[in-house]
gemmi code that builds the backbone of each chain (N, CA, C; Angstrom):
import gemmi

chains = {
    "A": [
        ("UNK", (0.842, -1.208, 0.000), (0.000, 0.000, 0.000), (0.870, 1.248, 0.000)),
        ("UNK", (0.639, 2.063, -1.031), (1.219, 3.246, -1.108), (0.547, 4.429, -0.343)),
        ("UNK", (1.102, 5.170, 0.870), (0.507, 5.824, 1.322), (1.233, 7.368, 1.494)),
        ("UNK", (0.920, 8.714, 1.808), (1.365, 9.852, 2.066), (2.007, 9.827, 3.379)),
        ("UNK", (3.591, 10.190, 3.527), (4.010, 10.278, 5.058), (4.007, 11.518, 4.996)),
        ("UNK", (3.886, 12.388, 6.247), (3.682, 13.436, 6.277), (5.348, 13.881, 7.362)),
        ("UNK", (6.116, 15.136, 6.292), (7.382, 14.945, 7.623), (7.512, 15.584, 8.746)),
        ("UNK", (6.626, 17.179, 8.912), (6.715, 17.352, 9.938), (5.866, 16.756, 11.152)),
        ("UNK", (5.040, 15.902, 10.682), (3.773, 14.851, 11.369), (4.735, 13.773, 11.864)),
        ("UNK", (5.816, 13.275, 11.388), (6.956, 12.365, 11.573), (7.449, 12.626, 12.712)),
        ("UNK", (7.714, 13.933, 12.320), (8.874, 14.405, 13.737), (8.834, 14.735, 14.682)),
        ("UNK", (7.024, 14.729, 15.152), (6.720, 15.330, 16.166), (6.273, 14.047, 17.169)),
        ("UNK", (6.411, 13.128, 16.342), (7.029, 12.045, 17.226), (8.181, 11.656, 18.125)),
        ("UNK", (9.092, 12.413, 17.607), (10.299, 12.150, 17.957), (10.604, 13.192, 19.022)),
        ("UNK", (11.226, 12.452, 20.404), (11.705, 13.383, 21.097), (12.724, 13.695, 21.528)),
        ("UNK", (14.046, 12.098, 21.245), (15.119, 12.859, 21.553), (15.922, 13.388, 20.150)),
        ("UNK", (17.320, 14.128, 20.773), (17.927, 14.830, 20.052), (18.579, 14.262, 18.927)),
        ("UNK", (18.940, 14.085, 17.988), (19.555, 13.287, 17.169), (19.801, 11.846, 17.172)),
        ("UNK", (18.265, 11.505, 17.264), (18.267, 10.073, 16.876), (17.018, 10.144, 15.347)),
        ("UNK", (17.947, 9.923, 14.691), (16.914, 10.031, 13.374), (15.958, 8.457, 12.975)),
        ("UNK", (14.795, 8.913, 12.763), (13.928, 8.204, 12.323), (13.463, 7.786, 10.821)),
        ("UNK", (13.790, 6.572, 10.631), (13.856, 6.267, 8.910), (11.956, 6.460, 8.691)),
        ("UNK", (11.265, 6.698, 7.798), (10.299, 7.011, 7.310), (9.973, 6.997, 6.066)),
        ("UNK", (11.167, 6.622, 5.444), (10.818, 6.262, 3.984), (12.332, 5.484, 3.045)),
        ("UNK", (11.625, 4.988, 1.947), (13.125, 4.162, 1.469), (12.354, 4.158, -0.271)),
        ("UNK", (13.820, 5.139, -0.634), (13.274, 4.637, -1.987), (14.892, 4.474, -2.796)),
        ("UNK", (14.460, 3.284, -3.715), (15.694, 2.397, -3.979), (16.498, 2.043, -2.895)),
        ("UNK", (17.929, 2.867, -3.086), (18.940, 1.797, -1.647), (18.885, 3.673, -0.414)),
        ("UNK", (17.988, 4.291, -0.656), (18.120, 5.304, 0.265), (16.728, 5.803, 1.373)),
        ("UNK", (17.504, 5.696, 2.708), (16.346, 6.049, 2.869), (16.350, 7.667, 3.550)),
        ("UNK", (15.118, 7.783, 3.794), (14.597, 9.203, 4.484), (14.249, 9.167, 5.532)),
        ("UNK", (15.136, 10.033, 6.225), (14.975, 9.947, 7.734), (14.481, 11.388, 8.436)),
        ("UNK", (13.757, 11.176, 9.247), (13.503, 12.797, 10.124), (14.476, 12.813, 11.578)),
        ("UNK", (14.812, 14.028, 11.341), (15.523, 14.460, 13.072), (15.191, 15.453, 13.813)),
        ("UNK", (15.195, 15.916, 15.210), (15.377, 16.645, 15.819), (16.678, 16.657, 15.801)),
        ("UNK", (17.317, 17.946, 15.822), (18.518, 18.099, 16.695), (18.707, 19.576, 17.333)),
        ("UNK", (19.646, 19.331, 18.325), (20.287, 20.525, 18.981), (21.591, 20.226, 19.488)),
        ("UNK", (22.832, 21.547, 19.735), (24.110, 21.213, 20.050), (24.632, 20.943, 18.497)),
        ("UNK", (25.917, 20.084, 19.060), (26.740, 19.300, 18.529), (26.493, 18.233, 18.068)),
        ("UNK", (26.909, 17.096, 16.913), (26.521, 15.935, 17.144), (28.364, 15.462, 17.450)),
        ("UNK", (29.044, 14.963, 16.017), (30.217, 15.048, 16.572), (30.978, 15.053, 14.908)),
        ("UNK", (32.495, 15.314, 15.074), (33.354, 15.286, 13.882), (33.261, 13.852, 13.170)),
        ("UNK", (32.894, 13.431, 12.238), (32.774, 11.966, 11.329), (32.824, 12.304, 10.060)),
        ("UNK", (32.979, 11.458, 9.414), (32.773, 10.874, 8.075), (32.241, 9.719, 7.463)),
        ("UNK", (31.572, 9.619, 6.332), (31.228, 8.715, 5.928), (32.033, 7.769, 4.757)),
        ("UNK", (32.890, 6.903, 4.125), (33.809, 6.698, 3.438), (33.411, 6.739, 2.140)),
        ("UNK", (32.181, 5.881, 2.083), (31.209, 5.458, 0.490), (30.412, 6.036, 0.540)),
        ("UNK", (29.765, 6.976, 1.241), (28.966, 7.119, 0.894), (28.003, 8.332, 1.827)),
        ("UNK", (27.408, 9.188, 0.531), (27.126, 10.812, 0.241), (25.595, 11.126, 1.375)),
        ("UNK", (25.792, 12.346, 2.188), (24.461, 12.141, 2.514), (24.324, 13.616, 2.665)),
        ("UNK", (22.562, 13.494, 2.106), (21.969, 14.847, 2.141), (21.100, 15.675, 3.477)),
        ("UNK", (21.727, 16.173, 3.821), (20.358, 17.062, 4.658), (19.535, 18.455, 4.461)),
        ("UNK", (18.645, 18.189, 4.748), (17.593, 19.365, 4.557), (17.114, 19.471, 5.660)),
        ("UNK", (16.880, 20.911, 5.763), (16.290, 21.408, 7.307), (14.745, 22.090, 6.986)),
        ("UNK", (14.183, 21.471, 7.793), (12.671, 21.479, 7.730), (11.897, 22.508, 8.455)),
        ("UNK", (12.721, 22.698, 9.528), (12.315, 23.846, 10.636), (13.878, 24.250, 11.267)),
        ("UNK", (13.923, 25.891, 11.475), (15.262, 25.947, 11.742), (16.374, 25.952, 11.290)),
        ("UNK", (17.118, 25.992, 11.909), (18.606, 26.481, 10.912), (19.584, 25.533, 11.209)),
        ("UNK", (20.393, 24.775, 10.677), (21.191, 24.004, 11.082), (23.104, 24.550, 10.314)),
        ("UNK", (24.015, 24.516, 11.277), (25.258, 24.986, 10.676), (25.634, 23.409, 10.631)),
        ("UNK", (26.795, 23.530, 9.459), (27.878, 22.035, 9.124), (28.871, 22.871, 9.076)),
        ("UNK", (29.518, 22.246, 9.730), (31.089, 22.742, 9.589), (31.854, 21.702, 9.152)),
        ("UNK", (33.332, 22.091, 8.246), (33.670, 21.040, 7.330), (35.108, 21.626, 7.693)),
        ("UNK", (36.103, 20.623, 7.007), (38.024, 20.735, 7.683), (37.773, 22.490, 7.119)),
        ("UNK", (39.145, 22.839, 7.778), (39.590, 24.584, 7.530), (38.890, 25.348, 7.580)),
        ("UNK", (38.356, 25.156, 8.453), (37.582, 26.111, 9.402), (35.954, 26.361, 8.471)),
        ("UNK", (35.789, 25.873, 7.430), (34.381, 26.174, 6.351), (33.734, 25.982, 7.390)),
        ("UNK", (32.766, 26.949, 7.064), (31.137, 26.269, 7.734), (30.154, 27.155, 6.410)),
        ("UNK", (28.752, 25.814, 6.140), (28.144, 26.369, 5.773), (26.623, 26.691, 6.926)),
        ("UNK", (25.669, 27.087, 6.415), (24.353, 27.394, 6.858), (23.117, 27.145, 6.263)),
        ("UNK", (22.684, 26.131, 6.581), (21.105, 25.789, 5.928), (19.852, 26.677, 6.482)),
        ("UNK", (19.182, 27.367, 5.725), (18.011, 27.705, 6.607), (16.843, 26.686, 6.141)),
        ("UNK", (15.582, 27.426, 6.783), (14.584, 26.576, 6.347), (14.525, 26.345, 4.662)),
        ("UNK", (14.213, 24.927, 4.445), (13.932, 24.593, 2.920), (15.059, 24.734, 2.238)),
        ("UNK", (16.488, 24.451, 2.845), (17.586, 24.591, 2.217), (18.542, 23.192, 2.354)),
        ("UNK", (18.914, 22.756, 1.513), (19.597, 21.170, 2.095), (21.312, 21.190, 1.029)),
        ("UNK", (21.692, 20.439, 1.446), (22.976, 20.408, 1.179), (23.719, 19.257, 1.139)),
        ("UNK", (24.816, 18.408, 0.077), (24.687, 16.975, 0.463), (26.668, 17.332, 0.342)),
        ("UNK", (26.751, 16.202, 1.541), (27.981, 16.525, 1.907), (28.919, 15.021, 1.304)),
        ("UNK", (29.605, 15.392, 0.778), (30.325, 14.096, -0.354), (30.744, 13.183, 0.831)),
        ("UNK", (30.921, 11.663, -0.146), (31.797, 10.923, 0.536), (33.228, 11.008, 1.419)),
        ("UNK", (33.482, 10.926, 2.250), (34.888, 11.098, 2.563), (35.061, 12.011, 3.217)),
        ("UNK", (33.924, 13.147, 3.527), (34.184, 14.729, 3.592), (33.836, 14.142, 5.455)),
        ("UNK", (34.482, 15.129, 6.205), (34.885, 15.620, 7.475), (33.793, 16.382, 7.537)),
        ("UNK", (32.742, 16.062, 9.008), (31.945, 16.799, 8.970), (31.266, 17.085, 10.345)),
        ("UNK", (30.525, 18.188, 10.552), (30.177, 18.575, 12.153), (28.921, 19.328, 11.881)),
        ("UNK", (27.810, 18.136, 12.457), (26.737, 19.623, 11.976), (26.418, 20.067, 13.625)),
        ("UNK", (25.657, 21.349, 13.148), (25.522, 21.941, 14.446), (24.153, 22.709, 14.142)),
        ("UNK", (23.367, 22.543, 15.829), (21.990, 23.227, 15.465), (22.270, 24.230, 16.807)),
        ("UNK", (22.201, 25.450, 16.687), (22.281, 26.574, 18.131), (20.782, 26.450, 18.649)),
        ("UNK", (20.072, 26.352, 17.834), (18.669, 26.070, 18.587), (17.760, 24.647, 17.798)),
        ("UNK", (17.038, 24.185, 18.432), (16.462, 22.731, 18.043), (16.075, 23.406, 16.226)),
        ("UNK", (16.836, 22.061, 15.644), (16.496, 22.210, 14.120), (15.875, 20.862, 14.252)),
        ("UNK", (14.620, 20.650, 13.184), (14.415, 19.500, 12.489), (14.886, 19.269, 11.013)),
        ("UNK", (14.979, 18.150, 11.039), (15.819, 18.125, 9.735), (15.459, 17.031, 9.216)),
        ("UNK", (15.488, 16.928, 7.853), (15.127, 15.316, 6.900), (16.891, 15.397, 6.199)),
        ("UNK", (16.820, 13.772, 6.524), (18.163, 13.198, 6.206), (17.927, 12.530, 4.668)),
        ("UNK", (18.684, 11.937, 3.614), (18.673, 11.235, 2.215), (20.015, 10.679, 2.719)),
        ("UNK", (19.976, 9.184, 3.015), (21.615, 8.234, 2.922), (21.063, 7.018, 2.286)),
        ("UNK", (22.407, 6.863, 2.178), (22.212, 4.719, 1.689), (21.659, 4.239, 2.610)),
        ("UNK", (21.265, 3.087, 2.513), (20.423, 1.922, 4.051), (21.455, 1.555, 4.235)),
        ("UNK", (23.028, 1.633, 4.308), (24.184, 0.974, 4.887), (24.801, 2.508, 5.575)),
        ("UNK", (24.328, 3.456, 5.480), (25.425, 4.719, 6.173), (24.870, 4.487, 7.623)),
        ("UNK", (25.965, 4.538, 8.401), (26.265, 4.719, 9.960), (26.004, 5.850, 10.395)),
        ("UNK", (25.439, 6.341, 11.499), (25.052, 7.662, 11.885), (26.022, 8.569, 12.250)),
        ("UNK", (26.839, 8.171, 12.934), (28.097, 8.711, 12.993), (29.379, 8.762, 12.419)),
        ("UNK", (29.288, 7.613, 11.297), (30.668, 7.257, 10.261), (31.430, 6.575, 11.518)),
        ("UNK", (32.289, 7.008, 11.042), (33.874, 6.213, 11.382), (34.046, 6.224, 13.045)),
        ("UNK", (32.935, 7.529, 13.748), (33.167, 7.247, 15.247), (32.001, 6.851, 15.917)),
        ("UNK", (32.143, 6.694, 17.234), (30.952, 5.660, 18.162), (31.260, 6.809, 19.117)),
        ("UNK", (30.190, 7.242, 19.241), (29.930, 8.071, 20.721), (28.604, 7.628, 21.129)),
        ("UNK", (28.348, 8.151, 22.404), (27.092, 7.689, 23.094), (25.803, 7.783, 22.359)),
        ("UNK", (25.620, 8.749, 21.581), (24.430, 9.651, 20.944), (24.165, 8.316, 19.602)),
        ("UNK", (25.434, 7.846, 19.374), (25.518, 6.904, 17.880), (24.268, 5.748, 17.745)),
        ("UNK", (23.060, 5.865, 16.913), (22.179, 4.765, 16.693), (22.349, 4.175, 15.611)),
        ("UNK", (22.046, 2.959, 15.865), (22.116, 1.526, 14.884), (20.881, 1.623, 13.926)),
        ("UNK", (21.362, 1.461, 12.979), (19.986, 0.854, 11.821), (18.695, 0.805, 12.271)),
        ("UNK", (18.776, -0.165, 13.387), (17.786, -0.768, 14.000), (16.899, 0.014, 14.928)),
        ("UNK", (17.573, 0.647, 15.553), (17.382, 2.018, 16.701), (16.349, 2.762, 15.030)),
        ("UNK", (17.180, 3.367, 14.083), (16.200, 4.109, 13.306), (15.136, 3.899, 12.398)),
        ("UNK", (14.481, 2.395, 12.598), (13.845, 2.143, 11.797), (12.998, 1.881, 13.035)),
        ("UNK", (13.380, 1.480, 14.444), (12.669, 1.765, 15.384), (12.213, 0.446, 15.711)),
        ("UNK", (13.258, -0.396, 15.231), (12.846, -1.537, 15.953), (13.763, -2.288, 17.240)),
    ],
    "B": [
        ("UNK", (33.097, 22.834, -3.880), (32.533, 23.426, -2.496), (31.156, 23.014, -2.614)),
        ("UNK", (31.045, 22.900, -1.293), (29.407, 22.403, -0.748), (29.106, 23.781, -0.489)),
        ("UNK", (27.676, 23.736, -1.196), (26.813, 24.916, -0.560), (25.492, 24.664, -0.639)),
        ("UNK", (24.506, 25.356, 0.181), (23.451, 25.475, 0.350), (22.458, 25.228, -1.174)),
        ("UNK", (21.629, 24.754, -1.147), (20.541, 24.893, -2.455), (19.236, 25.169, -1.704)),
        ("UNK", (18.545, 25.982, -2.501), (17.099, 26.825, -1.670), (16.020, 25.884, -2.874)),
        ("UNK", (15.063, 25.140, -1.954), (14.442, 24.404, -3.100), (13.062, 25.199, -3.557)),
        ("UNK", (12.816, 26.083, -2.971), (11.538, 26.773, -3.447), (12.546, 28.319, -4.469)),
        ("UNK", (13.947, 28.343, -4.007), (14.431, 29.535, -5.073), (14.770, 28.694, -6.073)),
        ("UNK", (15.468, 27.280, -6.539), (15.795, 27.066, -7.455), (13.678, 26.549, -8.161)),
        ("UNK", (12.903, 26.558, -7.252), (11.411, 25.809, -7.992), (11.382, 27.887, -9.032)),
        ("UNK", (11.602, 28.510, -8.592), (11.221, 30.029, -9.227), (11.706, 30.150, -10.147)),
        ("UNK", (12.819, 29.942, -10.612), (13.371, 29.837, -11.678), (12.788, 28.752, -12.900)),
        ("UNK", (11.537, 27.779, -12.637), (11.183, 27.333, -13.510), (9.883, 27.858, -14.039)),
        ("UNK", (10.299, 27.291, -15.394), (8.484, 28.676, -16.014), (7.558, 27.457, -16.499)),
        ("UNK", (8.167, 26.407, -17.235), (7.515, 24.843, -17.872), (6.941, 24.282, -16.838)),
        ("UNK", (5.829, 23.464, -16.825), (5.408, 22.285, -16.066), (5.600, 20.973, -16.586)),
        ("UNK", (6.270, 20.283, -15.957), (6.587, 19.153, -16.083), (7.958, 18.890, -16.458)),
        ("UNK", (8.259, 20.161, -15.872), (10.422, 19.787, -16.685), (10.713, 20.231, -15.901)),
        ("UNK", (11.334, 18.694, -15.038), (11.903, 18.355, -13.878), (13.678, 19.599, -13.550)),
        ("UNK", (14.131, 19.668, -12.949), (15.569, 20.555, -12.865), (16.188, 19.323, -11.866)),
        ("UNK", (17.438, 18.896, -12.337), (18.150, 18.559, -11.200), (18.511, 19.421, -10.743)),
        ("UNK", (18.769, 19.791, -9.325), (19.085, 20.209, -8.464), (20.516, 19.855, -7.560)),
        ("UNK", (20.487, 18.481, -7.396), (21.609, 17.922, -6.515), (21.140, 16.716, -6.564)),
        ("UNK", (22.484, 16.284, -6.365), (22.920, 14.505, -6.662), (23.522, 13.973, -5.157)),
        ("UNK", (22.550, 12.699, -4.772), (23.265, 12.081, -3.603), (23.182, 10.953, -3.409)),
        ("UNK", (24.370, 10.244, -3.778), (24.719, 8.832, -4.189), (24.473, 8.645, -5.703)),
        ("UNK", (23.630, 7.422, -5.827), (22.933, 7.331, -7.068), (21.634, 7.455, -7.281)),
        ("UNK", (21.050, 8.524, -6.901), (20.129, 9.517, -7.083), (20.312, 10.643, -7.222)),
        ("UNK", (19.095, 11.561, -8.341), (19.125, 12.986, -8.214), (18.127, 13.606, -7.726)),
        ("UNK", (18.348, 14.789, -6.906), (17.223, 15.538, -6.348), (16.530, 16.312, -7.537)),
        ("UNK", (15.470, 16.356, -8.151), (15.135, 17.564, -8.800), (13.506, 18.072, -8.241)),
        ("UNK", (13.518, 18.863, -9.005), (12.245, 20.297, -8.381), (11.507, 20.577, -10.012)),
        ("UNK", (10.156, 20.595, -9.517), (9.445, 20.695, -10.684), (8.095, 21.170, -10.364)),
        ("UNK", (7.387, 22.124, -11.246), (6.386, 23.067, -10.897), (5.192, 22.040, -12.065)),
        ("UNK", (4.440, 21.491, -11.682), (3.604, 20.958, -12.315), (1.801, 21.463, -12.312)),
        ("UNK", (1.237, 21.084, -13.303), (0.024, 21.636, -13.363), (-0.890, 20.435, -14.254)),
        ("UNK", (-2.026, 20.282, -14.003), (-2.704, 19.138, -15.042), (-2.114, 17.789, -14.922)),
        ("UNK", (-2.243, 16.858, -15.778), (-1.973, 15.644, -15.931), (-0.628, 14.915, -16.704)),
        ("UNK", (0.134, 14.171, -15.705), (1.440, 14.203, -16.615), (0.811, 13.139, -17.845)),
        ("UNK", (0.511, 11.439, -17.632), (0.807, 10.441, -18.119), (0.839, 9.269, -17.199)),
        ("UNK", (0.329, 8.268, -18.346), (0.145, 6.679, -17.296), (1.464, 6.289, -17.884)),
        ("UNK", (2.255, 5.720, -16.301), (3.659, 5.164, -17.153), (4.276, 4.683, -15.544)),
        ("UNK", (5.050, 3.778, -15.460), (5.801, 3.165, -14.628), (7.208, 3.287, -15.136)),
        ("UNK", (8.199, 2.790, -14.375), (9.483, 2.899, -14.449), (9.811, 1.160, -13.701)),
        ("UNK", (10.247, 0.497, -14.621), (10.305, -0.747, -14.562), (11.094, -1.522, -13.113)),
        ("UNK", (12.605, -0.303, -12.944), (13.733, -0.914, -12.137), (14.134, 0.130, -11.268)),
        ("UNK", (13.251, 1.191, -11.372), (13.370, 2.122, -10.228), (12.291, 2.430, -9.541)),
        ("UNK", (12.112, 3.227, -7.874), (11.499, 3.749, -6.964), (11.174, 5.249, -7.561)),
        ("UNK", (10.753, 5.858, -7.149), (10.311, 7.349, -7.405), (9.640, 8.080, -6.180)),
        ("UNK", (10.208, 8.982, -5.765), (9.756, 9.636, -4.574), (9.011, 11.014, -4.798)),
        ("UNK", (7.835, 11.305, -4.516), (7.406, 12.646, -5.363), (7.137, 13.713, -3.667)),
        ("UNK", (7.691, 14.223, -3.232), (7.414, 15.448, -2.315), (6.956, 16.616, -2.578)),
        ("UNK", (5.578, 17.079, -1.764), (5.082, 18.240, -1.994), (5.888, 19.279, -1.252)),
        ("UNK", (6.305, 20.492, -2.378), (6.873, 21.604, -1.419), (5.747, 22.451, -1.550)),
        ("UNK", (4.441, 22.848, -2.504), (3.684, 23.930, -2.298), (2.632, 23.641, -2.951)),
        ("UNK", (1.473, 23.421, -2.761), (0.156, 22.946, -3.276), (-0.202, 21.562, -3.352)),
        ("UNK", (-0.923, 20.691, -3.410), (-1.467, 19.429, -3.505), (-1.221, 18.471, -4.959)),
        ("UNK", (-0.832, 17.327, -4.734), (-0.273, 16.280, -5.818), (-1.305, 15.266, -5.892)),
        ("UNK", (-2.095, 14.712, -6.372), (-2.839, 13.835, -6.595), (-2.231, 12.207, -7.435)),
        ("UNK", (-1.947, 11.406, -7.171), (-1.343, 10.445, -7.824), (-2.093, 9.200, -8.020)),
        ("UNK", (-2.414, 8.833, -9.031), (-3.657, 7.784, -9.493), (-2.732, 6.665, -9.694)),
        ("UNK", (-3.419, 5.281, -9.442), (-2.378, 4.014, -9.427), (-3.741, 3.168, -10.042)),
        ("UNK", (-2.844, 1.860, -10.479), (-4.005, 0.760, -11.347), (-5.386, 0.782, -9.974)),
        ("UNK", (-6.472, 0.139, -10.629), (-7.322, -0.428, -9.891), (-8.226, 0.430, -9.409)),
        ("UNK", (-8.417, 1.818, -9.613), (-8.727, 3.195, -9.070), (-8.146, 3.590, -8.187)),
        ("UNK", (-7.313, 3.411, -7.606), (-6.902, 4.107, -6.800), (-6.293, 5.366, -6.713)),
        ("UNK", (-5.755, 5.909, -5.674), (-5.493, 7.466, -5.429), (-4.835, 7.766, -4.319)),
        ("UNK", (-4.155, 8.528, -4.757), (-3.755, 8.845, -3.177), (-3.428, 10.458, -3.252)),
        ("UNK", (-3.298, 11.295, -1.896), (-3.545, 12.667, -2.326), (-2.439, 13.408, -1.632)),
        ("UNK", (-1.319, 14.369, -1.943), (0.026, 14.361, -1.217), (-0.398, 16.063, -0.817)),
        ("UNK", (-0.330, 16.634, 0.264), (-0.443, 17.915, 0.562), (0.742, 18.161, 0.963)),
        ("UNK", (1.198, 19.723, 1.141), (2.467, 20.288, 1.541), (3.014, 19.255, 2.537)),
        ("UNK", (4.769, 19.211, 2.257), (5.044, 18.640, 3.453), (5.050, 17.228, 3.807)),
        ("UNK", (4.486, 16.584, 2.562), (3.975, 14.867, 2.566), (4.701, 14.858, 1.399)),
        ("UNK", (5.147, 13.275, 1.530), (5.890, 12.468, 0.391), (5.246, 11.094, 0.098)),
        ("UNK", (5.081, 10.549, -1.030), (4.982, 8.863, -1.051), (6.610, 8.703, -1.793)),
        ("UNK", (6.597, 7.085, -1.651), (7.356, 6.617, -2.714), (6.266, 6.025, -3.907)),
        ("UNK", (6.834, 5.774, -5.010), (6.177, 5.044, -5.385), (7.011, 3.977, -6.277)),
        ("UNK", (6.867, 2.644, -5.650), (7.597, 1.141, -6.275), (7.886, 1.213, -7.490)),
        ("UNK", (9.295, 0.675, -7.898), (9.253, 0.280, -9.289), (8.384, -0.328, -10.100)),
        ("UNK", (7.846, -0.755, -10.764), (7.068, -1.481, -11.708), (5.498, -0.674, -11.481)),
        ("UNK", (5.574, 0.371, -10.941), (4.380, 0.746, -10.020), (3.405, 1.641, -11.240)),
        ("UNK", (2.014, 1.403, -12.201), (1.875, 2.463, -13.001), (1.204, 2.917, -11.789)),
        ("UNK", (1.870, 4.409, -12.199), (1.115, 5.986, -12.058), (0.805, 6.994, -12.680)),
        ("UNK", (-0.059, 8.096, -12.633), (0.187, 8.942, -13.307), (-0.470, 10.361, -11.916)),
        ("UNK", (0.366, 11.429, -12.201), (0.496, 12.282, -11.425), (0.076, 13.568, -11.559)),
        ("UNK", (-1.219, 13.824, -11.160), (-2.470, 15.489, -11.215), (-2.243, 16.109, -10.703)),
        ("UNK", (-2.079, 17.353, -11.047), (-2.098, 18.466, -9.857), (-3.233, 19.319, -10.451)),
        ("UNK", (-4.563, 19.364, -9.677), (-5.711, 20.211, -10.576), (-5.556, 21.733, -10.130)),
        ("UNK", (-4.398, 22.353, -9.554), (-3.755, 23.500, -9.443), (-2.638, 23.491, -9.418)),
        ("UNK", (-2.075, 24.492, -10.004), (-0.281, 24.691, -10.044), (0.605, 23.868, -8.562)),
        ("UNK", (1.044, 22.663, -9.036), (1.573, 22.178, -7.701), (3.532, 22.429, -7.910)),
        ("UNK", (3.977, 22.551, -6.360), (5.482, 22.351, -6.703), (5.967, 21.067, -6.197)),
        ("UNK", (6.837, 20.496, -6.373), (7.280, 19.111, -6.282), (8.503, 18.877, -5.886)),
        ("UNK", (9.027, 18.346, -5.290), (10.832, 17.664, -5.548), (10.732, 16.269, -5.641)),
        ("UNK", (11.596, 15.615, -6.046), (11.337, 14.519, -6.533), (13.151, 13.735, -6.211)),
        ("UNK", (12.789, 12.729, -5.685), (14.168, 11.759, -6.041), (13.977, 10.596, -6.618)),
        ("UNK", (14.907, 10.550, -7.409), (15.019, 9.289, -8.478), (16.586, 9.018, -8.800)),
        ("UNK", (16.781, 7.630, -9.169), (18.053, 7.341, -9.832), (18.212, 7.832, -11.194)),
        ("UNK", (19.517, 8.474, -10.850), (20.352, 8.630, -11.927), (19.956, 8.382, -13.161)),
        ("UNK", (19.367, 7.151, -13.335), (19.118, 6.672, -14.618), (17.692, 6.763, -15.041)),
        ("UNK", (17.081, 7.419, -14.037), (15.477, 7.333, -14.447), (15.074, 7.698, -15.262)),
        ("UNK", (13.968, 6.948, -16.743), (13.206, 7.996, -17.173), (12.290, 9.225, -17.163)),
        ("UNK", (12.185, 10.397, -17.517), (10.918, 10.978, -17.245), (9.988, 10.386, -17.025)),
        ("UNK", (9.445, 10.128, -18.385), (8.219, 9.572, -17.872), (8.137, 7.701, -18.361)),
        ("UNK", (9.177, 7.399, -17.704), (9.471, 5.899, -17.753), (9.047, 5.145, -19.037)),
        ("UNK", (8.425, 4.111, -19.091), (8.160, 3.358, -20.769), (7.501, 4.085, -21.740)),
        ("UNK", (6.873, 5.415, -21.420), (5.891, 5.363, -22.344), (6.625, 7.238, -22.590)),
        ("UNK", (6.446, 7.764, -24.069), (7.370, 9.037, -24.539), (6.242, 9.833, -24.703)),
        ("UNK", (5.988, 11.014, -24.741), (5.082, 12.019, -25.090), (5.891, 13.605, -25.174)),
        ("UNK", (5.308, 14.264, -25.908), (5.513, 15.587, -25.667), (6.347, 16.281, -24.941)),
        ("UNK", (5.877, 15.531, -24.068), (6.980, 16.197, -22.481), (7.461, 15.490, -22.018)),
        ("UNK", (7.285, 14.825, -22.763), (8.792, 13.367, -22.146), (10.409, 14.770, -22.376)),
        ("UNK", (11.113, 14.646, -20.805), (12.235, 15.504, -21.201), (13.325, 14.514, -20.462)),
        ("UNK", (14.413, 14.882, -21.436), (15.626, 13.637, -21.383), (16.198, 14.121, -20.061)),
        ("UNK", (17.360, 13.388, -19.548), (18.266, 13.917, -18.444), (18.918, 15.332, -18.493)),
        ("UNK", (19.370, 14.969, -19.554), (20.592, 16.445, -20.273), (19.626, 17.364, -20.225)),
        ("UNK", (18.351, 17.478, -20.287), (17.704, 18.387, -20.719), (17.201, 18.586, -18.996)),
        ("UNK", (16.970, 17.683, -17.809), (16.536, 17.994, -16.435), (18.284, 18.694, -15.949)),
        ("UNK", (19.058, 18.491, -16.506), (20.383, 19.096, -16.091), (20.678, 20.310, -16.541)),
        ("UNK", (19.702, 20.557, -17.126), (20.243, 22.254, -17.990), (20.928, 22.119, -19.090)),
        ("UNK", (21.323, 20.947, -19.605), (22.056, 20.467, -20.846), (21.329, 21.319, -22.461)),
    ],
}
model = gemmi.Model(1)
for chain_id, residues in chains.items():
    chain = gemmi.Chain(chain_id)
    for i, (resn, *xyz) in enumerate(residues, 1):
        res = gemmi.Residue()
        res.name, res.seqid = resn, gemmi.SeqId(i, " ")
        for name, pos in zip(("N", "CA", "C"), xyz):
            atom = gemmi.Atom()
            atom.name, atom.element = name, gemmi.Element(name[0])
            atom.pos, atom.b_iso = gemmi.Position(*pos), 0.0
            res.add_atom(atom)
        chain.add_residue(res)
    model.add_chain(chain)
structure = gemmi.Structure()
structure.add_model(model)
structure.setup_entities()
């Protein structure tokens, strides 16, 4: 059954901070909703590219040498493979994620905040 | 350089309905944005998913058997490979859309507004 997900109806499910919720999958990617605020942490992903869009709020990424960009609302940005990355929300952003069904939430590091596949599909 | 893309400033820049813009690429998919109006076409896409998101007005999407389903701001379906659809907007709707790389417009079947890749790339 093909049905309408609705994303900010998604997210208002969600209450903690950067644990993203998968909500949709099309081909090998899926779509995830987040809250976030703070920091999450410095990572990378090796293979593979992921997009975010901010739905409510403003979210900063900061990238090596000091770059940072700035998403506002309805603005998304996809940060390449390999790339060094830090996003940051100064006040609660929601945000819709686009990755492979194999990208790690944190890439290459494990901190406390880090959820499994499983954690985001919510099982 | 990574930068920001505004999906309702790059939707302004289109004047056609039904000619999709890539926008941004993540993985093996492309994001594009498309201002649609009326009725595209009955047509499936054999080996790909198709994701149609409302950014501004209502999407109506008809599937075999009568069915329907109705996408308002803010809501997304996927819709399955092999899946026929065809996609109404009975007022000026805006759209983003993800699909692979390789997708057709309007998958098996060519019309009028069938528009190639090169041509959703600005080619």
């Amino acid at each position: 059954m093909i049905s309408p997900v609705d994303l900010l109806a998604a997210l208002d499910t969600i209450t903690e901070h950067w644990s993203p919720r998968v909500v949709g999958r099309v081909n090998d990617q899926y779509v995830k909703v987040a809250k976030v605020l703070g920091e999450l942490v410095w990572h990378k992903h090796d293979d593979e590219d992921e997009l975010f869009l901010v739905l409510r709020g403003r979210l900063r990424i900061q990238f090596g040498g000091g770059r940072e960009i700035v998403l506002q609302e309805g603005q998304f940005c996809v940060v390449p493979r390999g790339t060094m990355h830090n996003p940051i929300a100064d006040e609660e952003c929601s945000i819709a994620l686009i990755e492979t069904v194999t990208t790690q939430h944190t890439g290459d590091v494990k901190i406390s905040r880090t959820r499994s596949i499983a954690e985001q599909l919510g099982r």
